[in-house]
C-alpha positions as CSV (number, residue, x, y, z in Angstrom):
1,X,-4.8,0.0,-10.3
2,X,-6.1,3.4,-12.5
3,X,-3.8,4.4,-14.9
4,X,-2.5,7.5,-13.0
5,X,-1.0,5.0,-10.3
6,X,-0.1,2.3,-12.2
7,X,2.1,4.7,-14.2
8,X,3.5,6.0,-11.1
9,X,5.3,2.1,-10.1
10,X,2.1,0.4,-9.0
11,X,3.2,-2.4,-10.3
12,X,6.1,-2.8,-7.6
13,X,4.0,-1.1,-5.2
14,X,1.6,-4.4,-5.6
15,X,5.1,-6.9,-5.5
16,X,5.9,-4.8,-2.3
17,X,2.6,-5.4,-0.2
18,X,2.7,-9.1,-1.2
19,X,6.0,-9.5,-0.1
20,X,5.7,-7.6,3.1
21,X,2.4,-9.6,4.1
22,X,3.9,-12.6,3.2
23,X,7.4,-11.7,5.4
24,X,5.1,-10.9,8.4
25,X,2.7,-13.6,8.1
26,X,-0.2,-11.4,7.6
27,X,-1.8,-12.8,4.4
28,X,-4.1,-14.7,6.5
29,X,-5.5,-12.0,8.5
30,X,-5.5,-9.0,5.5
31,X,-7.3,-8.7,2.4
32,X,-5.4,-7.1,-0.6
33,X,-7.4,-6.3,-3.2
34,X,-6.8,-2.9,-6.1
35,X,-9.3,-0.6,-7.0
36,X,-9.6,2.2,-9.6
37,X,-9.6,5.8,-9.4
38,X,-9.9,7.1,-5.5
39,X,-10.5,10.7,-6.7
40,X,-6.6,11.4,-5.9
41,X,-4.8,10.9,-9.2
42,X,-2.4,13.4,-8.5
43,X,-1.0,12.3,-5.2
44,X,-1.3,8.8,-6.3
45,X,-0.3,5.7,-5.6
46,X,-2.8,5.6,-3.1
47,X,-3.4,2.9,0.0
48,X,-6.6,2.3,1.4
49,X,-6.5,1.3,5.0
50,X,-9.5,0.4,6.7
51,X,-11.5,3.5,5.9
52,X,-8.5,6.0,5.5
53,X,-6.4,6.9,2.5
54,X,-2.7,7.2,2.6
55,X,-0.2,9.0,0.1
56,X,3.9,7.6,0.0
57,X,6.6,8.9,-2.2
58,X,8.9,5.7,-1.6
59,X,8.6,2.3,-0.6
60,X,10.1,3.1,2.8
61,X,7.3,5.6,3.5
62,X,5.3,2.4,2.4
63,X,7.0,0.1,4.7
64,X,6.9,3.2,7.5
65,X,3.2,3.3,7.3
66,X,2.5,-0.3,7.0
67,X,4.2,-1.1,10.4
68,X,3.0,1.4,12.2
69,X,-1.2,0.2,10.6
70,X,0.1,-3.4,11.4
71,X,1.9,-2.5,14.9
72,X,5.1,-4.0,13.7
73,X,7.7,-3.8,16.4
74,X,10.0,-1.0,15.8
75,X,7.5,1.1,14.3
């Protein structure tokens, strides 16, 4: 949600995890939430799992790491 990110698509990227919880049932079970500045502006848009950060270029890398945090089959 900082302004490095958000200029760098975070809007979609927020449209993306929505959809993709949604399309895999998982709304119920994860909680979604933005945050400001992670100290990584440069290398943003940045995901917080759990305790770990994550860095994507695309959406696919997105998806990539998603399924494999999620243990979607075919991951």
């Amino acid at each position: 949600m900082g302004s490095s990110c958000f200029s760098r698509g975070n809007k979609k990227t927020v449209a993306f995890l929505q959809q993709y919880l949604k399309d895999r049932k998982l709304e119920d079970h994860v909680t979604l939430k933005g945050a400001h500045c992670m100290g990584h502006c440069e290398k943003g848009p940045v995901i917080k799992l759990d305790n770990d950060l994550f860095f994507y270029s695309d959406q696919q890398k997105l998806e990539a790491l998603l399924d494999k945090a999620f243990n979607v089959k075919g991951a």
